[in-house]
N, C-alpha and C positions, 0 to 999 in steps of 0.2 A: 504494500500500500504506500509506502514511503516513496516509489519510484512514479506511482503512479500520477499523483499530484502537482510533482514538480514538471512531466512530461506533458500532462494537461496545461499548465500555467503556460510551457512555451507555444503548445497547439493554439490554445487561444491568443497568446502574444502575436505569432504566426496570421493567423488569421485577419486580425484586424490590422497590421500592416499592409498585409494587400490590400486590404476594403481602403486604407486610408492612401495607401500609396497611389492607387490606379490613375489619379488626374494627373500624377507627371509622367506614365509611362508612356512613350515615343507614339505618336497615332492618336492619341485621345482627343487633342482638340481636332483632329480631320474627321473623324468617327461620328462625332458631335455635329458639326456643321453637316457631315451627309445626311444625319438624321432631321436637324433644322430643315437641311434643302427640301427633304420627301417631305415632311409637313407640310413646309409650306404651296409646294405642287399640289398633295393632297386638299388643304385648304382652297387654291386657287378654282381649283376646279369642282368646289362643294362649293363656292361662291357662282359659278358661273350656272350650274345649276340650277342652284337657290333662285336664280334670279331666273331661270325658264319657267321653274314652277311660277312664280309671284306672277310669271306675262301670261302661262296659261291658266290660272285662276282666272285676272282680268276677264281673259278670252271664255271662259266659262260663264262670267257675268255677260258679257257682252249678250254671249249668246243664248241667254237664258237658261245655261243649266244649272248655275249654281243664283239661289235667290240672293236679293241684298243682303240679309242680313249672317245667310251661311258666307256667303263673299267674305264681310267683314271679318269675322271669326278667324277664316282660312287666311286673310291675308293679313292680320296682327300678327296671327300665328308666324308664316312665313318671313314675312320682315323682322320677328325679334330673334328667329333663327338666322336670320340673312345680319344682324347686326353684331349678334355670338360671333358668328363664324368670321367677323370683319375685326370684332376687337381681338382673335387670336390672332388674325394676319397681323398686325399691327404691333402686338405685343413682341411676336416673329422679327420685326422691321423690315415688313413687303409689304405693297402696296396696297392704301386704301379699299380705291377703287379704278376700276381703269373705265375711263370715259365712252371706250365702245359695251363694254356690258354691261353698264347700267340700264335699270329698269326703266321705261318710259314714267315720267309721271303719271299717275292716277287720273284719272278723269273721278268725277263728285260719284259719290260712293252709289247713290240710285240712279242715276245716269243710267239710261239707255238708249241706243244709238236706234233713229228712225227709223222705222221698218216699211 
């Protein structure tokens, strides 16, 4: 039992110097940024989405499938997921929004277009 204690103290000494060492070992900050990079591709493109849903909601309003008041619902919904998914790009430090896939403005929420 005497041996075995002292040989546990250095397994766990052992152990948490790796756990503590690993941010200086060679590769870490490149490792790191690849993973940033796939986030932020990941994001970009849940962004661009987000915003096809938010145009075909519209288009569901427009076209009477979706009533005004289910519209509203769906598209709070969609834009406070469309605004999540903008404050992690940004947290990231990539971009906003990029000016070709932004969603048209809204037309007035019971609007509908002549028939």
């Amino acid at each position: 039992m005497s041996v075995a204690a002292p040989l546990l103290i250095l397994l766990v000494f052992g152990v948490c110097l790796v756990l503590l060492s690993q941010p200086l070992w060679p590769g870490h900050v490149e490792r790191r940024a690849e993973v940033e990079d796939l986030r932020r591709v990941d994001l970009e493109a849940a962004r661009v989405a987000k915003y096809r849903e938010i145009r075909d909601a519209e288009l569901d309003r427009d076209t009477g499938k979706l009533s005004p008041a289910d519209w509203r619902a769906a598209d709070r919904r969609l834009r406070a997921e469309a605004v999540a998914i903008l404050d992690e790009l940004e947290a990231l430090g990539g971009p906003a929004t990029a000016p070709d896939a932004a969603p048209a403005p809204a037309a007035a929420p019971d609007a509908r277009p002549a028939r």
